[in-house]
N, C-alpha and C positions, 0 to 999 in steps of 0.2 A: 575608777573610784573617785570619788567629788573629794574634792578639800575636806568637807566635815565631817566626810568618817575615814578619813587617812587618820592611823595612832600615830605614826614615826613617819618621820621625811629622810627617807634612806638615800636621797642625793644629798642632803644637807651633810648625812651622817658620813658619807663619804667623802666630802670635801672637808669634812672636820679630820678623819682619820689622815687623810691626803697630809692636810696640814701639819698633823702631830706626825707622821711619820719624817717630812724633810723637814722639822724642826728637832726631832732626837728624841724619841717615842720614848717614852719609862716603861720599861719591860721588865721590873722586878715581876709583876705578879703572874705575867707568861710563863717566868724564869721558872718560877713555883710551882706554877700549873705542868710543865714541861716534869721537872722532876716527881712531882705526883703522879704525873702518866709512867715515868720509867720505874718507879718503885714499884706499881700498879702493875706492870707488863709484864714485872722479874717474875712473876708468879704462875704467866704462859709459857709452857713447854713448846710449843707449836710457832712454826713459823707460817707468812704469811702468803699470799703471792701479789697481792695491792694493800695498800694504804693510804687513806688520806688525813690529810690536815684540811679544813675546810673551815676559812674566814678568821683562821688567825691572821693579824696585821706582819707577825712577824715567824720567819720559819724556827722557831725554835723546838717545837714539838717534833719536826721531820728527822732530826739524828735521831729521837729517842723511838719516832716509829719505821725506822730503817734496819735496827738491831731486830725484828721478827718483819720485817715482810721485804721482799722480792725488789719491789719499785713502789716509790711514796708520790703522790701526789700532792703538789701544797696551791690550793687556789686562796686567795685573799678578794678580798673585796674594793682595797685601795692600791693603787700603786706608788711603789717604792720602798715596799719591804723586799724583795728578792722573791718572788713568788714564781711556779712556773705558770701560772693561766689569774689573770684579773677580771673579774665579773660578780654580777649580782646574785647571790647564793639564791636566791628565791625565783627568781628566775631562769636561771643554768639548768639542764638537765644535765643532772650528773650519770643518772645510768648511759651517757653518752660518752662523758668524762674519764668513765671506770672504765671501758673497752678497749 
Protein backbone atom coordinates (compact mmCIF):
# COMPACT_ATOMS: atom_id res chain seq x y z
CA UNK A 1 0.00 0.00 0.00
CA UNK A 2 1.79 3.62 -0.96
CA UNK A 3 2.11 6.26 1.73
CA UNK A 4 -0.92 8.12 0.21
CA UNK A 5 -3.58 5.84 0.83
CA UNK A 6 -2.10 4.51 4.20
CA UNK A 7 -5.14 6.10 6.90
CA UNK A 8 -2.99 5.01 10.23
CA UNK A 9 0.65 4.25 10.66
CA UNK A 10 0.13 1.19 12.83
CA UNK A 11 4.19 0.97 13.53
CA UNK A 12 4.05 4.41 14.75
CA UNK A 13 0.87 3.41 16.66
CA UNK A 14 2.64 0.86 18.28
CA UNK A 15 5.79 2.50 19.25
CA UNK A 16 3.45 5.14 20.83
CA UNK A 17 1.49 2.33 22.77
CA UNK A 18 5.09 0.64 23.58
CA UNK A 19 5.85 4.12 24.99
CA UNK A 20 2.80 4.66 27.14
CA UNK A 21 2.71 1.27 28.35
CA UNK A 22 6.71 1.45 30.31
CA UNK A 23 5.81 4.90 31.15
CA UNK A 24 2.55 3.82 33.32
CA UNK A 25 -0.33 3.50 30.86
CA UNK A 26 -3.83 5.26 32.38
CA UNK A 27 -6.18 2.52 32.59
CA UNK A 28 -9.06 4.10 34.14
CA UNK A 29 -11.16 3.73 30.98
CA UNK A 30 -10.10 -0.10 30.34
CA UNK A 31 -10.86 -0.36 34.20
CA UNK A 32 -14.49 0.73 33.00
CA UNK A 33 -14.75 -1.01 29.92
CA UNK A 34 -13.61 -4.24 31.98
CA UNK A 35 -16.39 -3.75 34.48
CA UNK A 36 -19.10 -3.04 31.57
CA UNK A 37 -18.05 -6.41 30.09
CA UNK A 38 -18.56 -8.16 33.68
CA UNK A 39 -21.86 -6.56 34.41
CA UNK A 40 -22.62 -7.34 30.57
CA UNK A 41 -21.66 -11.36 31.12
CA UNK A 42 -23.75 -11.50 34.60
CA UNK A 43 -26.56 -11.87 32.28
CA UNK A 44 -24.93 -15.47 30.40
CA UNK A 45 -25.95 -18.38 32.00
CA UNK A 46 -23.63 -20.47 29.84
CA UNK A 47 -20.12 -21.09 30.13
CA UNK A 48 -17.49 -20.84 27.60
CA UNK A 49 -14.73 -23.26 26.23
CA UNK A 50 -12.34 -20.07 24.57
CA UNK A 51 -12.16 -16.58 25.01
CA UNK A 52 -10.27 -13.76 23.85
CA UNK A 53 -9.24 -10.49 24.59
CA UNK A 54 -7.81 -9.00 21.55
CA UNK A 55 -5.59 -5.67 21.28
CA UNK A 56 -6.15 -4.56 24.65
CA UNK A 57 -2.87 -2.83 25.75
CA UNK A 58 -3.56 -4.15 29.19
CA UNK A 59 -5.00 -7.72 30.56
CA UNK A 60 -7.81 -6.43 32.50
CA UNK A 61 -10.72 -7.68 30.55
CA UNK A 62 -9.20 -11.62 30.92
CA UNK A 63 -10.44 -12.13 35.00
CA UNK A 64 -13.75 -10.85 33.80
CA UNK A 65 -13.61 -13.32 30.69
CA UNK A 66 -12.31 -16.23 32.77
CA UNK A 67 -15.45 -16.41 35.08
CA UNK A 68 -17.58 -18.04 31.69
CA UNK A 69 -14.91 -19.64 29.61
CA UNK A 70 -12.43 -22.67 29.93
CA UNK A 71 -9.09 -20.82 28.66
CA UNK A 72 -8.80 -16.93 27.79
CA UNK A 73 -6.51 -15.76 25.33
CA UNK A 74 -5.09 -12.12 25.72
CA UNK A 75 -3.07 -11.06 22.39
CA UNK A 76 -1.97 -7.12 22.47
CA UNK A 77 -0.47 -5.41 19.98
CA UNK A 78 2.29 -3.76 22.10
CA UNK A 79 4.67 -5.25 24.39
CA UNK A 80 4.66 -4.89 28.09
CA UNK A 81 1.27 -5.19 29.20
CA UNK A 82 1.47 -8.92 30.30
CA UNK A 83 -0.07 -10.40 27.33
CA UNK A 84 0.17 -14.06 26.29
CA UNK A 85 1.00 -13.52 22.20
CA UNK A 86 2.20 -9.82 20.72
CA UNK A 87 1.32 -9.06 17.21
CA UNK A 88 -0.49 -7.09 14.59
CA UNK A 89 -4.32 -7.77 15.03
CA UNK A 90 -4.69 -7.30 11.19
CA UNK A 91 -2.43 -9.41 10.25
CA UNK A 92 -2.59 -12.63 12.91
CA UNK A 93 -4.79 -15.12 11.73
CA UNK A 94 -6.61 -15.73 14.69
CA UNK A 95 -8.61 -18.85 13.48
CA UNK A 96 -4.96 -20.17 13.99
CA UNK A 97 -4.80 -18.59 17.53
CA UNK A 98 -8.23 -20.08 18.59
CA UNK A 99 -6.95 -23.92 18.06
Amino acid sequence: MSDAARVFDRALGRRRLTRALAAGYPDFLLRRAAEDLEERLAAVLRRFERAADLGSPLPLAVPVLAGKAESVLHMAEAPGGRCDWVGDLILCPLHIAMN
